[in-house]
C-alpha positions as CSV (number, residue, x, y, z in Angstrom):
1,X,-3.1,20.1,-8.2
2,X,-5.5,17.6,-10.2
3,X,-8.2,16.6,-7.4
4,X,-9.4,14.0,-9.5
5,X,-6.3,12.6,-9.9
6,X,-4.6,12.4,-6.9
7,X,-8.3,10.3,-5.9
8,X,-7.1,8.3,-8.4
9,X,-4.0,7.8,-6.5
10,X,-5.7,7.0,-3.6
11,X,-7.6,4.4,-5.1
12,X,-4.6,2.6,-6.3
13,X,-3.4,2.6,-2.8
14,X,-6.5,1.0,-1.6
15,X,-5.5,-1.6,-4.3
16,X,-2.4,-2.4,-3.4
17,X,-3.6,-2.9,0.1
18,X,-6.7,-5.1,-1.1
19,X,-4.4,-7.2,-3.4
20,X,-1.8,-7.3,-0.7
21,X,-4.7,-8.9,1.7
22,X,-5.3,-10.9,-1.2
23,X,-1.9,-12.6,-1.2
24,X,-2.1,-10.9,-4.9
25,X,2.0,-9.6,-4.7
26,X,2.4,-8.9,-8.7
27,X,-1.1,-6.7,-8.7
28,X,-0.3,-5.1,-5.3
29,X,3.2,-3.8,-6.9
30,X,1.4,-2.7,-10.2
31,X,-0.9,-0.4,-8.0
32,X,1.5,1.1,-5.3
33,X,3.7,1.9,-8.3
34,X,0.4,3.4,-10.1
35,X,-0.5,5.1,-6.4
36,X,2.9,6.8,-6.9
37,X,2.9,7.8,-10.2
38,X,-0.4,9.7,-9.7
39,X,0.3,11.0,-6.4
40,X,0.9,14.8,-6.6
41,X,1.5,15.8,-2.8
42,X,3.8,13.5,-2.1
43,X,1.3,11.3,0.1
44,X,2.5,7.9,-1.2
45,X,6.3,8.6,-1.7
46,X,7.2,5.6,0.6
47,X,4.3,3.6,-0.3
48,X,5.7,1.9,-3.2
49,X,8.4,0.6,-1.0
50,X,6.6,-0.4,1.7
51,X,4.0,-2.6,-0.4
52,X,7.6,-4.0,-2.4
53,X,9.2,-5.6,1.7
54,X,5.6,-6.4,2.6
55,X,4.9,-8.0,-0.6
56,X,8.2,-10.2,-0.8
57,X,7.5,-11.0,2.8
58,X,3.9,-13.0,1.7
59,X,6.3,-14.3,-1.0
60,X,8.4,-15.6,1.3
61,X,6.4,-16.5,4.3
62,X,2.4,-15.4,3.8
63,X,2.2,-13.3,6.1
64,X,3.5,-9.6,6.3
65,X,5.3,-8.7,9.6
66,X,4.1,-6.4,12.5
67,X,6.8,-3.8,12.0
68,X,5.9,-4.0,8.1
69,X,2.3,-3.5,9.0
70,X,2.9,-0.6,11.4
71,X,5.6,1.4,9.3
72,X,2.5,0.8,6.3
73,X,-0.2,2.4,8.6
74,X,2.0,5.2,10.0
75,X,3.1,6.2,6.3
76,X,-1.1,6.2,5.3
77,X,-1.6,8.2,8.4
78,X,-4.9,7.6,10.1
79,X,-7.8,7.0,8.6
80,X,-9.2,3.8,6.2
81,X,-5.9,3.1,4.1
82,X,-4.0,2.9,7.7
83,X,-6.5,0.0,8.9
84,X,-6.6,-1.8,6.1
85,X,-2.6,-1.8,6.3
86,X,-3.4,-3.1,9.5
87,X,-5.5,-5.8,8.7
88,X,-2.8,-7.8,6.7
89,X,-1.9,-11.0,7.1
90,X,0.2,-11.9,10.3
């Protein structure tokens, strides 16, 4: 495993999540799908679709639901990603 790049990966998470806050739904695809593509332990694998439903859910109503913004969290597992998933608009 490539340490460096699967920080990488993590950094595109925290993208997706800041571009998610952001109301930023193009850019917050382009990163989970880059957070994926890096990830080598399989830490992301339902991260890509999770930021896809929250991201047509700002589409459709600017905000991301509460079960949307828990099952985000639980997949980051604790730590910074989780609360920032958290933190989304709702």
């Amino acid at each position: 495993m490539d340490g460096q790049q699967q920080r990488k990966a993590l950094s595109a998470a925290e993208s997706a999540l800041r571009a998610l806050a952001a109301g930023e739904t193009g850019r917050a695809r382009t990163a989970a799908d880059k957070a994926a593509s890096l990830d080598q332990v399989g830490a992301y694998s339902g991260f890509i679709g999770l930021v896809s439903r929250a991201a047509g859910e700002i589409e459709q109503s600017g905000r991301v639901l509460p079960e949307t913004k828990q099952a985000l969290a639980d997949s980051l597992g604790p730590g910074p990603l989780a609360a920032l998933a958290e933190d989304l608009p709702g």
